[in-house]
PDB file with one MODEL, atoms N, CA, C and O in Angstrom:
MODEL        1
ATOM      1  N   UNK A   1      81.756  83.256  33.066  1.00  0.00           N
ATOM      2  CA  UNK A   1      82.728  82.444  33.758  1.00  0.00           C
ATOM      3  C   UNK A   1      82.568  82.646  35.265  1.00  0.00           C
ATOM      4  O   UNK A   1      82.640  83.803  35.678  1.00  0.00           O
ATOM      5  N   UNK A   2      82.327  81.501  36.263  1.00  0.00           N
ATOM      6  CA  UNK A   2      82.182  81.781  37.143  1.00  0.00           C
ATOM      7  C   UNK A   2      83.435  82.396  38.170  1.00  0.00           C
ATOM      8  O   UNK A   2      84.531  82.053  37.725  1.00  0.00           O
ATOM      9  N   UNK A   3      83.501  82.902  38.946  1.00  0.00           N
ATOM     10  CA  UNK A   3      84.756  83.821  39.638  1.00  0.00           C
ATOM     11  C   UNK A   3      84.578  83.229  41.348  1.00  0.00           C
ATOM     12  O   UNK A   3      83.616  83.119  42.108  1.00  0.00           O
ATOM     13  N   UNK A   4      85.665  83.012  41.425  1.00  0.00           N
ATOM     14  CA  UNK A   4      86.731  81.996  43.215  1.00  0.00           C
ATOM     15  C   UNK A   4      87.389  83.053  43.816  1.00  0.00           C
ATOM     16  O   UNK A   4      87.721  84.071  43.209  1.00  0.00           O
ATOM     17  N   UNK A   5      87.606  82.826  45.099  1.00  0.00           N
ATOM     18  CA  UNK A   5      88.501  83.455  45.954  1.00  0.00           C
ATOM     19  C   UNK A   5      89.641  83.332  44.957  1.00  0.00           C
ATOM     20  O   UNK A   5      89.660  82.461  44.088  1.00  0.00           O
ATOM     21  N   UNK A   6      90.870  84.516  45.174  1.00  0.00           N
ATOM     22  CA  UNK A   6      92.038  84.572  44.571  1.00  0.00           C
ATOM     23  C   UNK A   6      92.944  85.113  45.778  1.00  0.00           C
ATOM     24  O   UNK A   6      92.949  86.225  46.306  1.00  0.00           O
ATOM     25  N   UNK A   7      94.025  83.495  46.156  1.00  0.00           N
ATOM     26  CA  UNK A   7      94.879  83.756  46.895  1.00  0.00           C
ATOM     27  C   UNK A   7      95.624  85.214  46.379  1.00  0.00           C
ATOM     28  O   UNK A   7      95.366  86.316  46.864  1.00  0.00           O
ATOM     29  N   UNK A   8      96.464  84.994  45.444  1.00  0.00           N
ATOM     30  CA  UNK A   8      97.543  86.264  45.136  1.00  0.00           C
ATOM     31  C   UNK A   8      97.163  87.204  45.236  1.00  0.00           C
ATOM     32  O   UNK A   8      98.063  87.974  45.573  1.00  0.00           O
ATOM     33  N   UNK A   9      95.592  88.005  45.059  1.00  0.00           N
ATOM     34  CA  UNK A   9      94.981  88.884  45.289  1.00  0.00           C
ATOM     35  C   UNK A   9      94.843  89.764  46.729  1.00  0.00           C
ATOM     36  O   UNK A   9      94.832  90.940  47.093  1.00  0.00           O
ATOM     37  N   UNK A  10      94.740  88.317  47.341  1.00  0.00           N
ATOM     38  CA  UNK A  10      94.405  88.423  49.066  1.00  0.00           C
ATOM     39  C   UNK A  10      96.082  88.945  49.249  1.00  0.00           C
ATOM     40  O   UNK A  10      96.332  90.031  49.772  1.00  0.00           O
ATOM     41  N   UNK A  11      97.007  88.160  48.822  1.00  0.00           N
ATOM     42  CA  UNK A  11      98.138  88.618  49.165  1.00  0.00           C
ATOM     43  C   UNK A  11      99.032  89.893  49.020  1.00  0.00           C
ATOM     44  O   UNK A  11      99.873  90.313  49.815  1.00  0.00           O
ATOM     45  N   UNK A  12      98.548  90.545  47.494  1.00  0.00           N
ATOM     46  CA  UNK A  12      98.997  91.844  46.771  1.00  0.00           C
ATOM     47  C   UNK A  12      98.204  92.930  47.825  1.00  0.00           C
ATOM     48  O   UNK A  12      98.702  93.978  48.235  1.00  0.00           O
ATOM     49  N   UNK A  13      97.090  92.506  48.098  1.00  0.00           N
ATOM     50  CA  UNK A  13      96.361  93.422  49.044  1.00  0.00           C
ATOM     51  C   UNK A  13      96.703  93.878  50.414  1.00  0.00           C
ATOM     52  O   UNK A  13      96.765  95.013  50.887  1.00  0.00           O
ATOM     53  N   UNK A  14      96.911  92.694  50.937  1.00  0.00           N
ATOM     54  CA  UNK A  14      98.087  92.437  52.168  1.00  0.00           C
ATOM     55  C   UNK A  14      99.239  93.669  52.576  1.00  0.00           C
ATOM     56  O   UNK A  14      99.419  94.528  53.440  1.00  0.00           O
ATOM     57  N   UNK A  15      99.931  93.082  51.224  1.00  0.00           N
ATOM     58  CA  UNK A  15     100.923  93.556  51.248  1.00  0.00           C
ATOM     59  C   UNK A  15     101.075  95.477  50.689  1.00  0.00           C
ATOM     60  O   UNK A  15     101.889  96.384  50.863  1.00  0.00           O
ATOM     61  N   UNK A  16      99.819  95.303  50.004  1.00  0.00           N
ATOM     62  CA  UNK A  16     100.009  96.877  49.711  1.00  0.00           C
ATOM     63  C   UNK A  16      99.055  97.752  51.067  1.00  0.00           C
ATOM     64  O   UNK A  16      98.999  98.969  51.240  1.00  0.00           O
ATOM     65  N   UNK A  17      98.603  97.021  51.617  1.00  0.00           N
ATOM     66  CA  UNK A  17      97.842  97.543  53.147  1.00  0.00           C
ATOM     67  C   UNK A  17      99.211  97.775  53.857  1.00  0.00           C
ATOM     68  O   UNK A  17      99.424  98.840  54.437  1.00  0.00           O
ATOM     69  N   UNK A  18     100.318  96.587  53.801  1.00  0.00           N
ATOM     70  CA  UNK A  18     101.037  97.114  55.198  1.00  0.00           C
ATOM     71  C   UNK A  18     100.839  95.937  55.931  1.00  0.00           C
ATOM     72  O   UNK A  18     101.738  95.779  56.757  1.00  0.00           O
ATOM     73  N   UNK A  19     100.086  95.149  55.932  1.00  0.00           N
ATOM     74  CA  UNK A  19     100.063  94.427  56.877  1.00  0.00           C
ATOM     75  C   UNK A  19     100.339  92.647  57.015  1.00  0.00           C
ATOM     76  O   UNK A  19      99.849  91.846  56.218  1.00  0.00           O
ATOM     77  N   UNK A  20     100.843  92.421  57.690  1.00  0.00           N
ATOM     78  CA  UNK A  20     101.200  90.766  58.048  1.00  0.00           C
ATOM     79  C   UNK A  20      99.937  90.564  58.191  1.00  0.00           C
ATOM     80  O   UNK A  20      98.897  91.211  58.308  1.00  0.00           O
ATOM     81  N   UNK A  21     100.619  88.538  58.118  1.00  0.00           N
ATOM     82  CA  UNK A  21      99.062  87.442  57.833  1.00  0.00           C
ATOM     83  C   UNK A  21      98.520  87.728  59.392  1.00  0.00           C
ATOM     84  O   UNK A  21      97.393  87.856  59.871  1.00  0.00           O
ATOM     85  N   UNK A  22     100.221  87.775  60.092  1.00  0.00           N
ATOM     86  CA  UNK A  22      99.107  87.325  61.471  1.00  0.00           C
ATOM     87  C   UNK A  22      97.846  88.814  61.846  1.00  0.00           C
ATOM     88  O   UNK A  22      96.711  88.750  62.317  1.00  0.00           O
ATOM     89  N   UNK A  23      98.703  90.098  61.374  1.00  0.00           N
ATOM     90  CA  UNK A  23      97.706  91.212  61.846  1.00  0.00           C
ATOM     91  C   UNK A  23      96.530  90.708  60.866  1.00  0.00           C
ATOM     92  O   UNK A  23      95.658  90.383  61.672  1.00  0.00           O
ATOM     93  N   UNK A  24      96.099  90.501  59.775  1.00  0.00           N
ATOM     94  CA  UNK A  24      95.652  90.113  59.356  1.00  0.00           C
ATOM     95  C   UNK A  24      94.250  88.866  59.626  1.00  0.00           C
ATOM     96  O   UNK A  24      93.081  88.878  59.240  1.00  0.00           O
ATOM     97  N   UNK A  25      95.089  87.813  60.508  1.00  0.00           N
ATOM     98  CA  UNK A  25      94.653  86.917  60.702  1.00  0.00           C
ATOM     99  C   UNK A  25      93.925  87.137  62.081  1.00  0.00           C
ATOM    100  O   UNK A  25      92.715  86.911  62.077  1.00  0.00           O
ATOM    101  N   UNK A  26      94.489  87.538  63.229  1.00  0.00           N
ATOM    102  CA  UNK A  26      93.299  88.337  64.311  1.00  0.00           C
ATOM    103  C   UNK A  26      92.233  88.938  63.785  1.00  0.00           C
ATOM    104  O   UNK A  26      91.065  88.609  63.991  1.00  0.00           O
ATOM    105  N   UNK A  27      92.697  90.025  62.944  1.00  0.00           N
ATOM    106  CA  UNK A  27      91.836  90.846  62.174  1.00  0.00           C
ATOM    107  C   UNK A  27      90.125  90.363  62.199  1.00  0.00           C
ATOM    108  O   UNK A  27      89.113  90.948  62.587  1.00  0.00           O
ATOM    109  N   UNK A  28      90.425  88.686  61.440  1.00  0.00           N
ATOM    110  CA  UNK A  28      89.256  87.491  60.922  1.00  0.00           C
ATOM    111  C   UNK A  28      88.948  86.622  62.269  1.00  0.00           C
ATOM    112  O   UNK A  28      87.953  85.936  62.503  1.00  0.00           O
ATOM    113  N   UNK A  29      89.900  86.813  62.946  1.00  0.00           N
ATOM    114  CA  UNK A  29      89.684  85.627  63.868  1.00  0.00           C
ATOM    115  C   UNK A  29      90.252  84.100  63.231  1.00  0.00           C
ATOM    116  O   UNK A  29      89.541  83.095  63.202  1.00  0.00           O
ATOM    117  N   UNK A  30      91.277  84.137  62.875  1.00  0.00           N
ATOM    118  CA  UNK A  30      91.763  82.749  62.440  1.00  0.00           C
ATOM    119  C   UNK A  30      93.003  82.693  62.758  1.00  0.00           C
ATOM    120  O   UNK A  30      93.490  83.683  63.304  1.00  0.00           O
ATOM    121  N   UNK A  31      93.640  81.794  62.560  1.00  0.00           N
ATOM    122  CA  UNK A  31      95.312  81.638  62.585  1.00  0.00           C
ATOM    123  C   UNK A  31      95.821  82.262  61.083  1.00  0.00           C
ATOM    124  O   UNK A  31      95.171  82.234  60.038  1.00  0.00           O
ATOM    125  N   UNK A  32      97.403  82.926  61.328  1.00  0.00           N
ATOM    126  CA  UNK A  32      98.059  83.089  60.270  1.00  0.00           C
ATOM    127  C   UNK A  32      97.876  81.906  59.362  1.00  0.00           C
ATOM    128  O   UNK A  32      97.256  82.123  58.321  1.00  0.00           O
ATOM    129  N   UNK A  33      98.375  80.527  59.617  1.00  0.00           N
ATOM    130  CA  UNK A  33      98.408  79.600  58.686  1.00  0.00           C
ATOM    131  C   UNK A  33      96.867  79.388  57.900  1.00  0.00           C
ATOM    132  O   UNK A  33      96.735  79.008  56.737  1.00  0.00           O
ATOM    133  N   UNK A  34      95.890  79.693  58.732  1.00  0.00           N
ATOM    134  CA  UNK A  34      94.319  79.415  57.594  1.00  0.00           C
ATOM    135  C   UNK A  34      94.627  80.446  56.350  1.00  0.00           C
ATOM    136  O   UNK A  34      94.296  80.055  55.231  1.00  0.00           O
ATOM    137  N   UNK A  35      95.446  82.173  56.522  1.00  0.00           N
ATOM    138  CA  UNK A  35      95.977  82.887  55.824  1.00  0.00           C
ATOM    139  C   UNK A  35      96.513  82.719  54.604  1.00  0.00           C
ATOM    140  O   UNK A  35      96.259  82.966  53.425  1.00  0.00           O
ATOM    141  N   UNK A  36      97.476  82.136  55.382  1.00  0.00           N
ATOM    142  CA  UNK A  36      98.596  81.554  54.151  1.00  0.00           C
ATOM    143  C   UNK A  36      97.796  80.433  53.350  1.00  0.00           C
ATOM    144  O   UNK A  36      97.464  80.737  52.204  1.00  0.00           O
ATOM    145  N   UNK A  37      97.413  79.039  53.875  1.00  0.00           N
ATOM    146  CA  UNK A  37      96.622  78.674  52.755  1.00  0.00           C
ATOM    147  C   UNK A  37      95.522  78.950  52.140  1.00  0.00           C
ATOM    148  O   UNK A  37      94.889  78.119  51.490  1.00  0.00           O
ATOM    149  N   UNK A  38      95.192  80.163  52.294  1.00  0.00           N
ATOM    150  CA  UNK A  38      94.300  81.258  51.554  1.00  0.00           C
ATOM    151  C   UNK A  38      94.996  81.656  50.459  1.00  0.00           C
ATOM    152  O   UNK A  38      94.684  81.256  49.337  1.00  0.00           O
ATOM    153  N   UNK A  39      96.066  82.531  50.686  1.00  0.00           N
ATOM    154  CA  UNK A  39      96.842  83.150  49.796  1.00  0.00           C
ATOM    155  C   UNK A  39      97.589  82.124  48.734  1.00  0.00           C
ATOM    156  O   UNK A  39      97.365  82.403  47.556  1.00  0.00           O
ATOM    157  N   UNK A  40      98.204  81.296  48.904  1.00  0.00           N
ATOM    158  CA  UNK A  40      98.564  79.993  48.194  1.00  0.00           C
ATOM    159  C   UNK A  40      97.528  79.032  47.462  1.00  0.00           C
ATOM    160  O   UNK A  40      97.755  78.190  46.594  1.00  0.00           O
ATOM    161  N   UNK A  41      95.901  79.526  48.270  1.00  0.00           N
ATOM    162  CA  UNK A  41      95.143  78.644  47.122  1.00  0.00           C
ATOM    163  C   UNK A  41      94.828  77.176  47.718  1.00  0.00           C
ATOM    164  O   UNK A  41      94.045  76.334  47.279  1.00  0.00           O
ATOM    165  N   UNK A  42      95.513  77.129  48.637  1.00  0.00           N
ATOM    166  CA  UNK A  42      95.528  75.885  49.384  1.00  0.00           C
ATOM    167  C   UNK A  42      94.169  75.273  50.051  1.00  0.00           C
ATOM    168  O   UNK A  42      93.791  74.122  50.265  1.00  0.00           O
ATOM    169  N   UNK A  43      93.659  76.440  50.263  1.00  0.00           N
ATOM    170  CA  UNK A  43      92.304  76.642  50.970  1.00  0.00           C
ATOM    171  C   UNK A  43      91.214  77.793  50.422  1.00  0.00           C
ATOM    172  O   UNK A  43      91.747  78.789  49.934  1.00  0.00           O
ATOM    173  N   UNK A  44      89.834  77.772  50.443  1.00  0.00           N
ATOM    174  CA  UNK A  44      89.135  79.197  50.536  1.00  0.00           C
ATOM    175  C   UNK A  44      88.501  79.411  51.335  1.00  0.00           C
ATOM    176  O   UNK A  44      87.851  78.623  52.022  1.00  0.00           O
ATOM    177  N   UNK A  45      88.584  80.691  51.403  1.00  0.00           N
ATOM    178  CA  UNK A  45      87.607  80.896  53.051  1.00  0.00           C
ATOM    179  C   UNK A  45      85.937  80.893  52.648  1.00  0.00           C
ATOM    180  O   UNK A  45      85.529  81.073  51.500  1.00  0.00           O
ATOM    181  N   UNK A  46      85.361  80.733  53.432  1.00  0.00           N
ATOM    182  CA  UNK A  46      83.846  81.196  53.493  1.00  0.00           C
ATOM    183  C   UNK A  46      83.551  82.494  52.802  1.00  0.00           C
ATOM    184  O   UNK A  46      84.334  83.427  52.623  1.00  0.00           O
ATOM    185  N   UNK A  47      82.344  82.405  52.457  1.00  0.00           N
ATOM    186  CA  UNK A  47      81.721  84.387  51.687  1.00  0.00           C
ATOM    187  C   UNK A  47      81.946  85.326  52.761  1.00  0.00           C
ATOM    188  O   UNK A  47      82.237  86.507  52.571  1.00  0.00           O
ATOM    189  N   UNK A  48      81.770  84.635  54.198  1.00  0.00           N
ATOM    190  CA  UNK A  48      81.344  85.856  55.490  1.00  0.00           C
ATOM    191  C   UNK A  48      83.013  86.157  55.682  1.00  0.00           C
ATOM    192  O   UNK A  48      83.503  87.286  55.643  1.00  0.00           O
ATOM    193  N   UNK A  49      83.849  84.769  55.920  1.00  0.00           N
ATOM    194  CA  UNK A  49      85.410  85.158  55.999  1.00  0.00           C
ATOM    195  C   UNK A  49      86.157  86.131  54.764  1.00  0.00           C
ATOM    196  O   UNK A  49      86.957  87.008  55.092  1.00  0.00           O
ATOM    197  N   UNK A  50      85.834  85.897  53.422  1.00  0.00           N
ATOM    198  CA  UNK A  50      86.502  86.341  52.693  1.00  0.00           C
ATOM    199  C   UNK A  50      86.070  88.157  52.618  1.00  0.00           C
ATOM    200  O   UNK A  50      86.817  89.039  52.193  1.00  0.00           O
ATOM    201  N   UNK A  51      84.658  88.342  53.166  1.00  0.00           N
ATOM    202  CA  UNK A  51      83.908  89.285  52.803  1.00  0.00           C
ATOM    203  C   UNK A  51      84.714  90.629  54.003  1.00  0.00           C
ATOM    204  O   UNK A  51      84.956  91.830  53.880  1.00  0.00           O
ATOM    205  N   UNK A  52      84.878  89.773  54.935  1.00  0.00           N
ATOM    206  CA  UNK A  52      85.349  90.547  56.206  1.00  0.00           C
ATOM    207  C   UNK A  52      87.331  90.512  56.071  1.00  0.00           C
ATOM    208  O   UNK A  52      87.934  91.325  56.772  1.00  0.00           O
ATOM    209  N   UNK A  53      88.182  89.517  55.129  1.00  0.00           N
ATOM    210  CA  UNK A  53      89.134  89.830  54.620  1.00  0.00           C
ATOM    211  C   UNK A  53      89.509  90.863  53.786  1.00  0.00           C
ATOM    212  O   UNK A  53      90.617  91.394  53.854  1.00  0.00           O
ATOM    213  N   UNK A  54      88.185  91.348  52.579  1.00  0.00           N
ATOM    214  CA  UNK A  54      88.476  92.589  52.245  1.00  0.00           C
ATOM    215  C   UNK A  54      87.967  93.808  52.754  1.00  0.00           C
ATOM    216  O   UNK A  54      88.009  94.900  52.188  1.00  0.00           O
ATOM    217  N   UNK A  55      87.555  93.586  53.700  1.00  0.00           N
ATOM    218  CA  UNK A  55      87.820  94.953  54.916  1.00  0.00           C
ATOM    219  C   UNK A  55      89.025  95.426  55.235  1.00  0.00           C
ATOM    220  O   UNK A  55      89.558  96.508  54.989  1.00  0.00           O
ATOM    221  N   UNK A  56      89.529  94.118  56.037  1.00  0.00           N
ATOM    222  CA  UNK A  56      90.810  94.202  56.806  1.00  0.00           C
ATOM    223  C   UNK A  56      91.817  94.905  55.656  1.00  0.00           C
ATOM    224  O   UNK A  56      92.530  95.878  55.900  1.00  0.00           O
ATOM    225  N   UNK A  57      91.763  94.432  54.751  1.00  0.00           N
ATOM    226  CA  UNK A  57      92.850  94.924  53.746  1.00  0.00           C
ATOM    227  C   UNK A  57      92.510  96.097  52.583  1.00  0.00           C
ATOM    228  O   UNK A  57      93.295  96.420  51.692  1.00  0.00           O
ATOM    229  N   UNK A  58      91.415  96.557  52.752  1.00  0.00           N
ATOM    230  CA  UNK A  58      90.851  97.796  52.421  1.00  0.00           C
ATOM    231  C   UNK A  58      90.583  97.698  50.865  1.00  0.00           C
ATOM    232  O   UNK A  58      90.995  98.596  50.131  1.00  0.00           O
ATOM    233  N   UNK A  59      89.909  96.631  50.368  1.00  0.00           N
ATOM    234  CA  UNK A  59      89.542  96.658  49.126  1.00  0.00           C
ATOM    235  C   UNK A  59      88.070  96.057  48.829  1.00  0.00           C
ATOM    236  O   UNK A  59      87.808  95.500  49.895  1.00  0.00           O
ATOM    237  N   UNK A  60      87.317  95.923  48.245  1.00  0.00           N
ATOM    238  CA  UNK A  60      86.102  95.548  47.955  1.00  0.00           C
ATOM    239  C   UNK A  60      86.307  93.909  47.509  1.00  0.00           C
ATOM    240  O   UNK A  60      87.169  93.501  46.731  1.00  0.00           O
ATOM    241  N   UNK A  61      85.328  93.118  48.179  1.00  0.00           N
ATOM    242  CA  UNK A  61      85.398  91.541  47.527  1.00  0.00           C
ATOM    243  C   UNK A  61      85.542  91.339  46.484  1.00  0.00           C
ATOM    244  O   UNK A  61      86.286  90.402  46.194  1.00  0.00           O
ATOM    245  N   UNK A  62      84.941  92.069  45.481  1.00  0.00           N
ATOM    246  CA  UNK A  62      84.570  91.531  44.104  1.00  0.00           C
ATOM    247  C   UNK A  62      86.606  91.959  43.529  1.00  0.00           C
ATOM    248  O   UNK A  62      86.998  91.685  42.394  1.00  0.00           O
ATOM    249  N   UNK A  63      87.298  92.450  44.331  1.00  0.00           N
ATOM    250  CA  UNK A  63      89.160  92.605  44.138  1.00  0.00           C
ATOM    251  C   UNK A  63      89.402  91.507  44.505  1.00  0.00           C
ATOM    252  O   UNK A  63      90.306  91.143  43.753  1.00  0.00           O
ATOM    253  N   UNK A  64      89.206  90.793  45.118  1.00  0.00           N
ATOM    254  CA  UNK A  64      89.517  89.495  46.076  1.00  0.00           C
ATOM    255  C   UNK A  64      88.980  88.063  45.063  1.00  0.00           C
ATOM    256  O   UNK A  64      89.235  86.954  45.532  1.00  0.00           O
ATOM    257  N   UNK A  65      88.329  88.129  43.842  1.00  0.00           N
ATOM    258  CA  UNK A  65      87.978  87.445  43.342  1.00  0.00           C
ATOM    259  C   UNK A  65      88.264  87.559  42.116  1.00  0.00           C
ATOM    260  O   UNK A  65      88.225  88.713  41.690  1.00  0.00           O
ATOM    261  N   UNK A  66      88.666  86.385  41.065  1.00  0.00           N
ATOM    262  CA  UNK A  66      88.942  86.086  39.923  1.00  0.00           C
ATOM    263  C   UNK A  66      88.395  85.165  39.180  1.00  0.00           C
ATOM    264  O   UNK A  66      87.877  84.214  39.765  1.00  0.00           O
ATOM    265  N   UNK A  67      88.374  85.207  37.907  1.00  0.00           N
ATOM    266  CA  UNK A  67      87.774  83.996  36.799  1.00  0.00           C
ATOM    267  C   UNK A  67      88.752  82.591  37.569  1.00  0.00           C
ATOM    268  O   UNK A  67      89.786  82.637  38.235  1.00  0.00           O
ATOM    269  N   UNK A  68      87.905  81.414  37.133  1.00  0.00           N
ATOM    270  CA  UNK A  68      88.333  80.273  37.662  1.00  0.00           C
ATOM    271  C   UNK A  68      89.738  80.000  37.020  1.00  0.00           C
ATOM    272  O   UNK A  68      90.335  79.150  37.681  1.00  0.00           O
ATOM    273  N   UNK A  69      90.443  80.440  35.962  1.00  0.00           N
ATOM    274  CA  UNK A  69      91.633  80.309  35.447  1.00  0.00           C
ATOM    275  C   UNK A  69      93.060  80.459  36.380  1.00  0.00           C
ATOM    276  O   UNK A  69      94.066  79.792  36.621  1.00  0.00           O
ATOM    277  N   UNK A  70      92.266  82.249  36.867  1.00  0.00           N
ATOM    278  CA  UNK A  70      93.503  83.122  37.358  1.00  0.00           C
ATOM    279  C   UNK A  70      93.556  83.018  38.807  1.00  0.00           C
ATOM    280  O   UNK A  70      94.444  83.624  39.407  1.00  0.00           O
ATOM    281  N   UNK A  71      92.545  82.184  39.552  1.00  0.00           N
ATOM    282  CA  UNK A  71      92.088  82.166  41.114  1.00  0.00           C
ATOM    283  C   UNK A  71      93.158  81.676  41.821  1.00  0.00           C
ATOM    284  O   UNK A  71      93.174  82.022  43.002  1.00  0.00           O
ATOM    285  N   UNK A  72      94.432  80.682  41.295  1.00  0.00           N
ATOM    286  CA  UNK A  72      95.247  80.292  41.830  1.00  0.00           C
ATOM    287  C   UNK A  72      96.310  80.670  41.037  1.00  0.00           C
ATOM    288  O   UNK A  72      96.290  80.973  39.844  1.00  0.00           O
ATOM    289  N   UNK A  73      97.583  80.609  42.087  1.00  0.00           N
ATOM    290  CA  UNK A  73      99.065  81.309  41.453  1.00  0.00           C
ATOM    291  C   UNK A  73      99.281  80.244  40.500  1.00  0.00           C
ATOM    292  O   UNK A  73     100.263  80.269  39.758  1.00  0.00           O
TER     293      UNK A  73
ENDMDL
END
């Protein structure tokens, strides 16, 4: 099964880091809102954006990613 960015993931991560979209979102170089429709699914970031999102939030990409089922809330 192939495996997508997973907003809720990006977000549980977030939030268990401590940190807001916007610290977050400097972090990448983007706006809070590219964030949020990250986390909502609304949007996905790039491999290089998402890759450098699980930095910021201290988990490995392959956490940041899910089967195509579970990728959105």
């Amino acid at each position: 099964m192939a495996r997508t960015f997973s907003g809720p993931r990006l977000r549980a991560a977030r939030h268990a880091a401590g940190l807001t979209a916007e610290q977050v979102a400097d972090a990448v170089g983007r706006s809070p809102w590219a964030v949020w429709r990250w986390e909502r699914g609304v949007a996905q970031p790039g491999i290089g954006t998402a890759d450098q999102l699980a930095d910021v939030v201290g988990v490995s990409l392959p956490d940041l990613l899910a089967d195509d089922r579970s990728a959105v809330a």
